[in-house]
DRENDO-1510 file (C-alpha; in Angstrom, 1 decimal, always signed):
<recs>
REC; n; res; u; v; w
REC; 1; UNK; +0.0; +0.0; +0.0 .
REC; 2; UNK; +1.4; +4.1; -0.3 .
REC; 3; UNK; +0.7; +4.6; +2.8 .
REC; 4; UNK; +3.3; +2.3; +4.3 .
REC; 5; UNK; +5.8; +3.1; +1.5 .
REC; 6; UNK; +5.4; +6.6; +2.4 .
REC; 7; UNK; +3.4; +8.2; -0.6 .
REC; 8; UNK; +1.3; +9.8; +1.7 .
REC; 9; UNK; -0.7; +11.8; -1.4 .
REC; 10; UNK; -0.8; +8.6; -3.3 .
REC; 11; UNK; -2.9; +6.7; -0.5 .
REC; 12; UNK; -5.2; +9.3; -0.3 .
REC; 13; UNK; -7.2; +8.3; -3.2 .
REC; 14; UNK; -6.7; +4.4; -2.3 .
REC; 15; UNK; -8.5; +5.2; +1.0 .
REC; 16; UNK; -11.4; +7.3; +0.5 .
REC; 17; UNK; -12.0; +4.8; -2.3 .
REC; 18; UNK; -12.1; +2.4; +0.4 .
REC; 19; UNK; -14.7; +4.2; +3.1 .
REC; 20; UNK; -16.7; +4.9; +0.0 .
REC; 21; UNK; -17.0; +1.2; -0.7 .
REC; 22; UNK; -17.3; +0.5; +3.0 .
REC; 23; UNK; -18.0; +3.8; +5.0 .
REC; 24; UNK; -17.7; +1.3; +8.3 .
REC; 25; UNK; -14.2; +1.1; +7.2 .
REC; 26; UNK; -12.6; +1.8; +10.6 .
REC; 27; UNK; -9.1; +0.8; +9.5 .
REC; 28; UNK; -9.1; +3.1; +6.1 .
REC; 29; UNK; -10.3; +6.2; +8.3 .
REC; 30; UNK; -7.5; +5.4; +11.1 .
REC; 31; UNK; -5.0; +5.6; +8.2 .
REC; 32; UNK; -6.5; +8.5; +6.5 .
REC; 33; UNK; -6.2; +10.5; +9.4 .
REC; 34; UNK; -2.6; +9.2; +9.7 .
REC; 35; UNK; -2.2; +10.2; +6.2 .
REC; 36; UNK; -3.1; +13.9; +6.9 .
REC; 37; UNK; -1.4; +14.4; +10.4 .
REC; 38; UNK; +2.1; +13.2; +8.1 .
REC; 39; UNK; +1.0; +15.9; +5.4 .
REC; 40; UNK; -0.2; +18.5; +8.0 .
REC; 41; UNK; -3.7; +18.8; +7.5 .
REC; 42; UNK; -5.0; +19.0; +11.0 .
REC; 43; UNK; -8.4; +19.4; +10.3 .
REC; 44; UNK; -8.6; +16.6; +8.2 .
REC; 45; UNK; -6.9; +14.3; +10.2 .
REC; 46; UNK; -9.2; +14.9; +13.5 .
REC; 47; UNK; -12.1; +14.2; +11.0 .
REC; 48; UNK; -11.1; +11.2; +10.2 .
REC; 49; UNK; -9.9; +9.9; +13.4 .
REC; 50; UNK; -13.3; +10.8; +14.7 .
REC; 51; UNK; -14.8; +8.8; +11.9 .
REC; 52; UNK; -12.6; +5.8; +13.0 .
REC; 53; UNK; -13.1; +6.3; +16.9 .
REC; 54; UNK; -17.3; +6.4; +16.0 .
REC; 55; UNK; -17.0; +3.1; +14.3 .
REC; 56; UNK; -14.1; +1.6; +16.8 .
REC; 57; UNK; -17.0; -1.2; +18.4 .
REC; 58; UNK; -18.1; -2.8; +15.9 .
REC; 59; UNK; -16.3; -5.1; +13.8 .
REC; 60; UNK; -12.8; -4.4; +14.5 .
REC; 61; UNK; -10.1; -6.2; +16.4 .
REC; 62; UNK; -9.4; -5.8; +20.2 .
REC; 63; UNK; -6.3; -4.3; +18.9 .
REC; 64; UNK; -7.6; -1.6; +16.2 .
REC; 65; UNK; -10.6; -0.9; +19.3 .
REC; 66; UNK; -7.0; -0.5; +21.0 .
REC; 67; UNK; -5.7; +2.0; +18.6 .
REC; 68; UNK; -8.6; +3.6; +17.8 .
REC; 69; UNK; -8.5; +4.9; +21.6 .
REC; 70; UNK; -5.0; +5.4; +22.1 .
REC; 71; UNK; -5.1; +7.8; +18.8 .
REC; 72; UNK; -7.6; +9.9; +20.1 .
REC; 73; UNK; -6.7; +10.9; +23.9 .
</recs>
């Protein structure tokens, strides 16, 4: 995936293609909003993270429920 090779911009377009295919995509908003704290974009990471931290009960893992918390305190 860009977003672990470090194409940041490039994953962008992979990802909201995913959480338009699946808006309960908690992963693909976790890494969005990863995405945009690495390119700056403040406001559009805290979107996304609050996205992910809505959807962090239901069907995720113990450890993306894990994450999910950790990222937002």
């Amino acid at each position: 995936m860009q977003f672990r090779y470090g194409r940041n911009r490039e994953a962008i377009t992979f990802l909201e293609r995913a959480v338009e295919l699946d808006p309960q995509f908690f992963s693909a908003y976790r890494m969005l909003s990863n995405v945009y704290v690495n390119l700056g974009d403040g406001q559009a990471a805290k979107e996304n993270s609050a996205k992910a931290f809505e959807l962090k009960d239901r069907r995720v893992t113990q450890e993306e429920n894990f994450r999910a918390t950790v990222f937002i305190i």
